[in-house]
N, C-alpha and C positions, 0 to 999 in steps of 0.2 A: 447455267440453266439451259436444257435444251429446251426447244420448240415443238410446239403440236400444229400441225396442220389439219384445218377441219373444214368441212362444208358441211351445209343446212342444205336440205331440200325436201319438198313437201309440194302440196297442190296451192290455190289461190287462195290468198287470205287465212292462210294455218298458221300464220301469226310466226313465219321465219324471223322476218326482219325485228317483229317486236321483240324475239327472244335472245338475240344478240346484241337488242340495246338492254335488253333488262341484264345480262351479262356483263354489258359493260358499264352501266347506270349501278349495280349493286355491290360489283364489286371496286367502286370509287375509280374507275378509270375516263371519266368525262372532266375535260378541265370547265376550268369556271366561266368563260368564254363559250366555251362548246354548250354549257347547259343553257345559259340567256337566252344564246340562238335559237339553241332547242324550243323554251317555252314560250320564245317570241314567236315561232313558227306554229307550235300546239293551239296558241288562243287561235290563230287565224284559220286554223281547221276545225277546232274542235272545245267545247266547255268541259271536257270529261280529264281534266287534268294534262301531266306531259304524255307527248304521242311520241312512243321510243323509237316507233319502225322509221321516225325521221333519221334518223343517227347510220343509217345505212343504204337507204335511198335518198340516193344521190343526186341523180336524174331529175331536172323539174318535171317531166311527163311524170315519169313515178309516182311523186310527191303529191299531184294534181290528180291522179287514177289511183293512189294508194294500191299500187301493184311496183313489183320489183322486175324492169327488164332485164337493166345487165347484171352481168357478177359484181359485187363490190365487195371489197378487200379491206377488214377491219385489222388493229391490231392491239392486246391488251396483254397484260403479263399480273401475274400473282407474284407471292415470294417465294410459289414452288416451280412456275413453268412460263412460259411466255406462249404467246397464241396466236395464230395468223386465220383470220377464219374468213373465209367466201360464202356470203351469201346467196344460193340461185335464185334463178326465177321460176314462178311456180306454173307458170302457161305454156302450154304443150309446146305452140311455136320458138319457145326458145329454151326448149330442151338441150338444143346445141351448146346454150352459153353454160347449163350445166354441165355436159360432159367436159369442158374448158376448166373448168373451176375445179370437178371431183380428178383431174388427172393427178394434178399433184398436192391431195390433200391423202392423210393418212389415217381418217377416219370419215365417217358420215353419219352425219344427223338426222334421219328423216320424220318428219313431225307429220303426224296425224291429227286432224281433227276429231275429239271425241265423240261430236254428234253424227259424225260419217263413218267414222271407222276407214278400214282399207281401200281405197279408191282406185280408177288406171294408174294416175300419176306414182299413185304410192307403188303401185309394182315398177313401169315406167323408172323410177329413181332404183327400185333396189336392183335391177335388170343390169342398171350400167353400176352398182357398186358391186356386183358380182361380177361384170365383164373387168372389171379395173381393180381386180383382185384384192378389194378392202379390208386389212384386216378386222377392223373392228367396227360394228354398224349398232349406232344408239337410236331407239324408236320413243322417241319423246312425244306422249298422248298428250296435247297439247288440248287448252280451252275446258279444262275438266271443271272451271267455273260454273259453264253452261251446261254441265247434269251432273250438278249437286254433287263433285268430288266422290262419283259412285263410283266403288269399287268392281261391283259387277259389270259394269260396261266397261273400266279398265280392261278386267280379267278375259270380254270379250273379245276387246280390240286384238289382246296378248295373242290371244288363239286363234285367229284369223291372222295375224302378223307370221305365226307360229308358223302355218303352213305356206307361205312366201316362202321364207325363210331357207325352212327342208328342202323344198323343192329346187331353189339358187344354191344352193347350199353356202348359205352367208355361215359364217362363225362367229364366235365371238358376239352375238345379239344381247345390247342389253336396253331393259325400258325404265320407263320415267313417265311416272301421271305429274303432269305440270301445269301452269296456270300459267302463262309470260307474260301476260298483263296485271295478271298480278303479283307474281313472283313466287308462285308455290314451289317449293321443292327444286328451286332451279341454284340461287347460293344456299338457302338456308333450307333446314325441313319446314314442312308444313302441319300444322297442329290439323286442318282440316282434313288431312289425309293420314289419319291417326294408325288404319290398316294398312300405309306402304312401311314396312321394313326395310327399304334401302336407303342410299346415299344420296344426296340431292346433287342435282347434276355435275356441277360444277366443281365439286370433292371428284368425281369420279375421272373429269376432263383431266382433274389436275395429276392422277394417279395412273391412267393408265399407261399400259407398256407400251410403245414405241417399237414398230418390228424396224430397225433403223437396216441396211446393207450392211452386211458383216463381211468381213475380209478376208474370210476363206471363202467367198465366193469366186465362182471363175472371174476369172481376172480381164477386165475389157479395158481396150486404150483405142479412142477413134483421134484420127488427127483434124484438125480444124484447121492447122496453120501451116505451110512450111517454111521457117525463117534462115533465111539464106542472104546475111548482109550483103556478102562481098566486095567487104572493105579491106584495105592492108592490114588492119588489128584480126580482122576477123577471114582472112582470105580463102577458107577450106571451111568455115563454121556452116554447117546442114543439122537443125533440128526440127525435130515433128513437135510441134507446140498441141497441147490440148486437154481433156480433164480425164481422169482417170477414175473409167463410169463406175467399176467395182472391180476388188479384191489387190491385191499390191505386185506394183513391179520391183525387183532390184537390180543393180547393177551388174551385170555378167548373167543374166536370164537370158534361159536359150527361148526366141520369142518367133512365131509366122506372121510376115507379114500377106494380110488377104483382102480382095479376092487373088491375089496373085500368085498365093502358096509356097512362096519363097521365106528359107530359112535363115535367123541370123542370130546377132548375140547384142544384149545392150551394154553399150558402151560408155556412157555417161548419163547421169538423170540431174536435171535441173528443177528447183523450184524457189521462187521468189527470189530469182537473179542469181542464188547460191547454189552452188555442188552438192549431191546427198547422194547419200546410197542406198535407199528406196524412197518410193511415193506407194501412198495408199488410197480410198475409197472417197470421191468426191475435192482430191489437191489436184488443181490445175499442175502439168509439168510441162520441159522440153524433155523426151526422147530422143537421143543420138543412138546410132548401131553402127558395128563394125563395118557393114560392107555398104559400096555404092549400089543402094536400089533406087527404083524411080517409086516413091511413094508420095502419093498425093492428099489434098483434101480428103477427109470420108474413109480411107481407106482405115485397118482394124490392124492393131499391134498386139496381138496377142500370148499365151505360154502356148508351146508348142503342144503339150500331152493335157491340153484342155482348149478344145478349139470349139466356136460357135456352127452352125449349121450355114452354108452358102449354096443359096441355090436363085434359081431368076425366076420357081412356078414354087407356089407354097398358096396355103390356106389362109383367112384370116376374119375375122370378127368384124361389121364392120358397121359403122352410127355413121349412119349419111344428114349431115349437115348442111344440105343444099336446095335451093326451090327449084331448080332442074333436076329432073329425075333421072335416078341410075340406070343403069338397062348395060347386057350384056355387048361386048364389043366394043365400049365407049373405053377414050384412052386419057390416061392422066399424066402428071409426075405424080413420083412417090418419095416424097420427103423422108429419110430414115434418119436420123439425128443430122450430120453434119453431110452427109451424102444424097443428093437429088438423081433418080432417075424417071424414064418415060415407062409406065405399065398401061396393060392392060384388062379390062375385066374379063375374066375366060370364060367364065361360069359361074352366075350364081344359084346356090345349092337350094337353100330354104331361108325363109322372113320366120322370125322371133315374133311370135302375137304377145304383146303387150296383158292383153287381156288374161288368154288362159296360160299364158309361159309355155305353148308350146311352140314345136316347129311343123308352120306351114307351108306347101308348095306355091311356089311363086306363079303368079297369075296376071301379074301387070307389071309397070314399073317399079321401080321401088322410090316412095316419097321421102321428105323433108321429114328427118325424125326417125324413121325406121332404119330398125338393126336386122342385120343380115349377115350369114356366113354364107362365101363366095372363095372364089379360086383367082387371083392374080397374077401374069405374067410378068417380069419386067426384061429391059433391052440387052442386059449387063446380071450377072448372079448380085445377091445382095445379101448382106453379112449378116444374121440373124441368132437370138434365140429368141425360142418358144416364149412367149407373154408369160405365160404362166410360172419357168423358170429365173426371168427377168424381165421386170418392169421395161427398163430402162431401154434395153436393145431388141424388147418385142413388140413395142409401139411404132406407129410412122403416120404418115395424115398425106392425103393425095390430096392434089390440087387440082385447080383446073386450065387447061393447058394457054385456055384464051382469056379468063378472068384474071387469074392469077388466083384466084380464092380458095382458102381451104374449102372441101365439099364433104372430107370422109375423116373420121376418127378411127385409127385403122390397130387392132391388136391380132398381133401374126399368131396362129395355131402351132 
């Protein structure tokens, strides 16, 4: 069975959390233990029967504010698919901890409250599932209890959602009028919404396609390791241990090693202690090559007539996650998977208003929460592609050089 990675996200009190215990309350995945706790916990909050958004807030703040701070990481499986879903949090201040959760989820939830309609938040959430090139984005009108399962304010929200949408250019948009407390159209259909013609949600979680890394993509290899026993068994053994980000290596591949731009040939491929003669898309390996280079940590093993972009000034997307504010000149490291260097901010270009989705000229710092494109320098070229071409090798996160804290969620142009 494969796996679906999901995240929810929505504003306060859209009923995230209730709608991934009703997912996991309906579709029998609460062992019998888990539910006692549950409804020993419900009377003590509430007479209105069990309170499902327990089963995911975690946190006794949480539980005690009935708001969700951190991300929490469920896991449930059907007999068609198995599921890892992250719940965010839906206050502005920890927008951060959603961008953490939507990196490596492969769809998104965003739940609307029916009596609101489209809110900041709700742009806010589709803003970074469009920076984080989602392919599929599901807009579940949540609470349609509270105005009478009206199809017409459904059909409004749709078209309001409608022109987000266009504008991010999300694909793949699908909706769902749901009830999570009470369980409309989320496992089963709902007779009260007699006018939706579709799937109820959790048929559709369990059906969709999956854009997984395909292995004619260009082919990435970063090393993490270099193992160099130099013992008498092993007195000449030099391999580059590490995962192999996408597309496949084989044995005798004429490959560059970068930033160094030295050519060579692979010589041996290992995986799980044994000899093979290729690795493919997400198998940890050791890489051996013909000739003595000095390749390190970070450094990129790649096919020679399919090489990534290196450069140390490139453009980049960027969700600042810090209560110190950004400002041009200030200098970080720049984490790019397995490779750490020192950058610096050159320029930044325009701030992302939330509000209207457009781009504005910058006028002050830039705060805790706001997306920006800006211009980076680093000390050293850095091995890249475009976000857009790959997930994988067009993300990287700066840090801060005296905190140590991550500050930026950074997706390279």
């Amino acid at each position: 069975m494969d796996i679906l990675r999901f995240i929810t996200a929505g504003s306060v009190d859209d009923g995230k959390s209730t709608l991934i215990g009703r997912l996991l309350y309906d579709s029998k995945n609460i062992l019998i233990d888990q539910l006692e706790a549950l409804e020993k916990q419900s009377k003590n909050k509430n007479e209105n029967g069990i309170d499902l958004a327990i089963l995911t807030d975690g946190l006794r703040a949480e539980r005690e504010q009935g708001i969700t701070i951190d991300v929490a990481y469920r896991y449930f499986s059907t007999p068609k698919r198995k599921f890892i879903i992250a719940d965010a949090p839906g206050h502005i201040q920890y927008t951060r901890n959603m961008i953490t959760g939507a990196s490596n989820s492969q769809l998104i939830v965003i739940l609307i409250d029916a009596r609101q309609g489209v809110i900041e938040q709700t742009r806010r959430h589709s803003i970074i599932a469009s920076l984080l090139k989602m392919k599929n984005v599901v807009v579940a009108i949540n609470k349609m209890d509270l105005v009478d399962y009206s199809e017409e304010i459904y059909n409004d929200i749709k078209a309001q959602y409608d022109l987000v949408a266009k504008k991010l250019k999300l694909e793949n948009v699908n909706y769902f009028p749901i009830s999570a407390f009470h369980g409309d159209n989320i496992v089963s259909k709902s007779e009260k919404t007699d006018w939706y013609k579709g799937e109820p949600l959790l048929d559709f979680l369990e059906n969709v396609e999956i854009n997984e890394i395909q292995a004619n993509e260009n082919p990435r290899f970063q090393v993490q390791y270099v193992i160099r026993p130099q013992t008498d068994e092993l007195h000449d053994y030099r391999g580059y241990a590490g995962e192999v980000i996408s597309g496949i290596y084989r044995k005798g591949d004429e490959i560059t090693v970068l930033p160094q731009n030295i050519q060579t040939k692979i010589s041996k491929i290992e995986t799980g202690g044994k000899e093979t003669d290729y690795v493919f898309t997400n198998q940890p390996a050791v890489i051996h090559v013909e000739d003595d280079i000095d390749i390190s940590r970070g450094d990129f093993l790649v096919k020679t007539n399919q090489q990534p972009k290196v450069e140390n000034e490139f453009e980049a997307v960027v969700c600042w996650l810090d209560k110190k504010e950004l400002n041009e000149g200030n200098k970080y490291f720049i984490q790019h998977k397995s490779k750490t260097l020192k950058a610096i901010i050159k320029e930044i270009e325009y701030k992302i208003d939330v509000n209207t989705l457009e781009q504005t000229p910058i006028t002050e710092s830039i705060k805790l929460n706001e997306v920006v494109k800006l211009r980076l320098k680093t000390v050293s070229p850095l091995v890249f592609d475009s976000f857009e071409d790959s997930k994988s090798t067009g993300n990287a996160i700066l840090i801060d050089e005296t905190s140590n804290s991550t500050v930026g969620a950074v997706m390279i142009l």
